[in-house]
N, C-alpha and C positions, 0 to 999 in steps of 0.2 A: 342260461345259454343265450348271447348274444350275436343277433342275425342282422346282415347291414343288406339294406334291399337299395337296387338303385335302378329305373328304370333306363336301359340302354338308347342314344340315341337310333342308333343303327345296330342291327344286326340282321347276319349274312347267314344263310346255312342251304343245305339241302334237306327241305321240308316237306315229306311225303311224296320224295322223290325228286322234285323241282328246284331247282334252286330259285327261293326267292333274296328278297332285303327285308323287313320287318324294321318302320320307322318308329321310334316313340315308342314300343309296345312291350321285346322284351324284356324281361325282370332280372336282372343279374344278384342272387344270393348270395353273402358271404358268410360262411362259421365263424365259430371264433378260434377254429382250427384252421382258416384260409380256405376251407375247400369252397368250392364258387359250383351255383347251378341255376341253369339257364330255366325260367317256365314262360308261358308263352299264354296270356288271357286268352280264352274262347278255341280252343284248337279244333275243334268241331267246323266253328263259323268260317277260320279260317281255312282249314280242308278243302270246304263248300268256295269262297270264294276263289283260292285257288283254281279246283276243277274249273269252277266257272270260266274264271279268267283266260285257260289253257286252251278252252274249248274255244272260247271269241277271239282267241288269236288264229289269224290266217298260216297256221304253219304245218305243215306234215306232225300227225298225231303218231306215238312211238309207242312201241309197244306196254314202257314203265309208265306210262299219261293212261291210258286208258284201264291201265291195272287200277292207276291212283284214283282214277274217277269212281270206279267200279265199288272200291273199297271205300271211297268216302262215301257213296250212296248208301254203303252198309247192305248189300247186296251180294246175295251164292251167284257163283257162276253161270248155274244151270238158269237163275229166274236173268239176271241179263243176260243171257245168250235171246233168252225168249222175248225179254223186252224189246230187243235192236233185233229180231229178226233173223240169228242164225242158229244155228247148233250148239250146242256147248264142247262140241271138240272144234266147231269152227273158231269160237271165242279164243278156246286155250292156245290154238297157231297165233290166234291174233295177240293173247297177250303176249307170247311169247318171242315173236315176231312180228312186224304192222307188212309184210312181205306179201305184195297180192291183196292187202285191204285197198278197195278200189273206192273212188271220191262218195259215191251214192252211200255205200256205209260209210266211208268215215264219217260225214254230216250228217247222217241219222245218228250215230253216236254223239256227235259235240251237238243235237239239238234235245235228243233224249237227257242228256247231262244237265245239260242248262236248264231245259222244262223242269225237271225234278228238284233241282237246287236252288232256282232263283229265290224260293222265299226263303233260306237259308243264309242268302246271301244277298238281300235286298241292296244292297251298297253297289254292288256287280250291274252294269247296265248288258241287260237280256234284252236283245233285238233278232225274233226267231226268222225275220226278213235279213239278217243281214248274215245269218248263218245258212240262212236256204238259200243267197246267191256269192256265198265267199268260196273268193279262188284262192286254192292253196297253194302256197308259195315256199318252195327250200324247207332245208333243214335248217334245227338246229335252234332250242327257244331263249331266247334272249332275258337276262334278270330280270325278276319281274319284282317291283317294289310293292309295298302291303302297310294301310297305315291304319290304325284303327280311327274310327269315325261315327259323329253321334247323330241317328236319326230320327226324327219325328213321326210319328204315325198319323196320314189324317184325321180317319176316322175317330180313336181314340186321344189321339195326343201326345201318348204315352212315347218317352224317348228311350231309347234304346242303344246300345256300342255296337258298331259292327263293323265288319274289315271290309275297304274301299282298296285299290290301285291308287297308288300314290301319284300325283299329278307330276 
């Protein structure tokens, strides 16, 4: 069975809800029936930077963003409702709807996300100062592009792949 792999320069999708770009990183598979299938390194890392990313963007949080964060934390509903401070039938309006999510929780939300993910997504720049004084502006989140990127560790040295925002 012969497989023809090509890494895509670009690729576009709606990725755990978001629509990102993914530069350099998709895998496009070919059979030798034609059939083609997309895999994606690291989907874990990338979930994480995502969320991350959605959270440090200054924009109204919606109800599928805060599902996505939830579930890339790998978290029940009942233990984040506890973590951010509400009920778990307050959370389910809020997944359901962000209708009445007032700024005080949404930013305990996008700072609870990012505390917990940033070492997930070391590549993602976490500034819990510029989440504790961001104004939130309109709807509506804009592509967000995603490249993978190789990082250095001080301490150890040790490098590692991890997904950055694409400049």
């Amino acid at each position: 069975m012969t497989m023809k792999q090509e890494v895509l320069e670009q690729f576009e999708d709606d990725l755990f809800g978001i629509p990102v770009v993914l530069k350099h990183a998709a895998i496009k598979t070919t059979d030798e029936t034609g059939a083609t299938f997309i895999t994606i390194p690291d989907e874990s890392g990338l979930a994480a930077a995502i969320a991350m990313a959605r959270a440090m963007l200054p924009v109204k949080l919606q109800a599928e963003d805060i599902r996505m964060m939830r579930k890339t934390l790998r978290m029940k509903s009942k233990d984040f409702a506890e973590a951010i401070g509400c009920s778990p039938a307050r959370l389910s309006r809020i997944e359901k709807s962000t209708d009445g999510l007032g700024a005080y929780s949404e930013l305990n939300i996008r700072q609870f996300v990012c505390a917990r993910l940033s070492k997930t997504a070391p590549a993602i720049d976490y500034d819990p100062e510029m989440i504790a004084t961001m104004q939130i502006c309109g709807n509506g989140v804009p592509l967000m592009t995603f490249e993978r990127v190789r990082l250095k560790k001080a301490e150890s040295r040790a490098k590692t792949d991890t997904w950055d925002l694409a400049a």
